[in-house]
MARZA-708433 format. One record per residue (C-alpha): x, y, z; residue number from 0; residue in one letter. Coordinates in Angstrom, 3 decimals. Layout:
BEGIN
         u         v         w   nr  rest
         X         Y         Z  NUM     a
...
END
This chain:
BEGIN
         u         v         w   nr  rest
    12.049    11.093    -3.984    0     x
    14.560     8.740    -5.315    1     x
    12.705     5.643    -7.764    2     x
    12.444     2.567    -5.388    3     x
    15.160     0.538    -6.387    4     x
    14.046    -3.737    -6.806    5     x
    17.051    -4.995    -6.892    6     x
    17.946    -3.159    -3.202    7     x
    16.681    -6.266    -1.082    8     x
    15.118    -3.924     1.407    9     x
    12.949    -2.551    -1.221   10     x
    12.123    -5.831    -2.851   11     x
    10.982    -6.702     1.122   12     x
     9.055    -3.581     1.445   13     x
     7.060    -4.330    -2.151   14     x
     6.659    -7.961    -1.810   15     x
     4.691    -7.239     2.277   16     x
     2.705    -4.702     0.779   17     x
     1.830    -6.534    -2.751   18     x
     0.777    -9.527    -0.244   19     x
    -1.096    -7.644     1.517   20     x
    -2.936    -5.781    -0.985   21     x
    -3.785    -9.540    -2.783   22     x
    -4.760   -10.514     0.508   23     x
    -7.368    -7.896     1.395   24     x
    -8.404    -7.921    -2.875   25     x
   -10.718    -5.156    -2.527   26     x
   -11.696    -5.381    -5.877   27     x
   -12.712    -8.928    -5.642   28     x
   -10.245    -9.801    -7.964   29     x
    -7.907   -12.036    -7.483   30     x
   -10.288   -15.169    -7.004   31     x
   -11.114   -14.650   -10.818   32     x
    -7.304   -14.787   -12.213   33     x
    -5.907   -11.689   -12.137   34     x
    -2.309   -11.481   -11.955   35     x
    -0.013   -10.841    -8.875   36     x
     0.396    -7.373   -10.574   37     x
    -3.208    -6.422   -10.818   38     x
    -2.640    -3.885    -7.369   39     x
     0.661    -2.451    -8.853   40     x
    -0.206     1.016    -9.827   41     x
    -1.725     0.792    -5.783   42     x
     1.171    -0.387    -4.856   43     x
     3.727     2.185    -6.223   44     x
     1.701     4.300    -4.671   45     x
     1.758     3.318    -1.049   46     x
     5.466     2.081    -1.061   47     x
     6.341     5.712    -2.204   48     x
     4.300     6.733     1.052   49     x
     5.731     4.045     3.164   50     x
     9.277     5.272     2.273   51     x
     8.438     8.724     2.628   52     x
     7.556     8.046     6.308   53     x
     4.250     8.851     6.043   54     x
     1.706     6.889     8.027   55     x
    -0.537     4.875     6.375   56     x
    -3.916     5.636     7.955   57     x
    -7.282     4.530     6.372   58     x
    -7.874     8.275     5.100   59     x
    -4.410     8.005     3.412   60     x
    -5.617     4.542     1.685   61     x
    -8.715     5.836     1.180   62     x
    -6.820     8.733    -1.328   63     x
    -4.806     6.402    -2.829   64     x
    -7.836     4.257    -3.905   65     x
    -9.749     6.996    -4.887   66     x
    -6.844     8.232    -7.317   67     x
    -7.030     5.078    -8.728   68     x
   -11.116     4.105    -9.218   69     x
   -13.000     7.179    -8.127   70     x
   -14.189     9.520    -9.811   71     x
   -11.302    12.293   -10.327   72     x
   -14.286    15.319   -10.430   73     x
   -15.927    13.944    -6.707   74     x
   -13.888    14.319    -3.177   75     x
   -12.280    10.416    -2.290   76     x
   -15.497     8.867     0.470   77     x
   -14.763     8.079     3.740   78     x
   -13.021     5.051     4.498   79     x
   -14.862     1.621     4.683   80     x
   -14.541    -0.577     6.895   81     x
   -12.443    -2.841     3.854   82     x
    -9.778     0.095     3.595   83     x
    -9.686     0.817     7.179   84     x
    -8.621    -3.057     7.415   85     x
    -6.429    -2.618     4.371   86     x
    -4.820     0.096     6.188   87     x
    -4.123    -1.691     9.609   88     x
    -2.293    -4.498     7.698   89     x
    -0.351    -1.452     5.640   90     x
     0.417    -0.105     9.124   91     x
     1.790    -3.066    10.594   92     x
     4.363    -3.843     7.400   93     x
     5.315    -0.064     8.019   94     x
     6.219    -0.164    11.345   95     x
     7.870    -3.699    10.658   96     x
    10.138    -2.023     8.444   97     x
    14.002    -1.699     9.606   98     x
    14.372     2.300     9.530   99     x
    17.708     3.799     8.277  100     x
    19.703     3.086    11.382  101     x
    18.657    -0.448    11.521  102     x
    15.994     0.224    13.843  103     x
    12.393    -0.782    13.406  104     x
     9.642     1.960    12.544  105     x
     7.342     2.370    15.801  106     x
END
């Protein structure tokens, strides 16, 4: 997989929906206390590299991703919540927002 490339303006689209959407859903509670637009960026490397992979971003794929990142790495990533399964509806709907390679929009 190829690095995602900022100053390509379809990445920078593709980061900036998903950053606002992961400071918008703030499942760590979070950003009302002064962390930094970056605070969700190792989250957020993680699901653009999914999102440009083509693979759908369902609440058991968000669930992995958040589990990589403040689980436990010994125990099995939990179920999704009803917070992740939300997080992952809004992460759905930037994907399939997306132009595809042909121009198209991902359905």
């Amino acid at each position: 997989m190829a690095p995602m490339d900022t100053t390509n303006p379809t990445d920078s689209r593709l980061r900036g929906a998903v950053a606002e959407v992961l400071n918008a859903h703030d499942l760590a509670g979070v950003m009302a206390h002064g962390a930094p637009d970056s605070e969700y960026d190792p989250e957020l490397k993680d699901l653009v590299a999914l999102i440009e992979e083509g693979t759908a971003i369902t609440p058991e794929v968000v669930a992995g991703v958040w589990h990589k990142r403040f689980g436990d790495e010994d125990d099995t990533a939990e179920p999704p919540t009803p917070s992740l399964v939300a997080l992952a509806a809004a992460l759905l709907a930037a994907q399939q927002a997306r132009p595809g390679p042909s121009g198209s929009r991902h359905r």
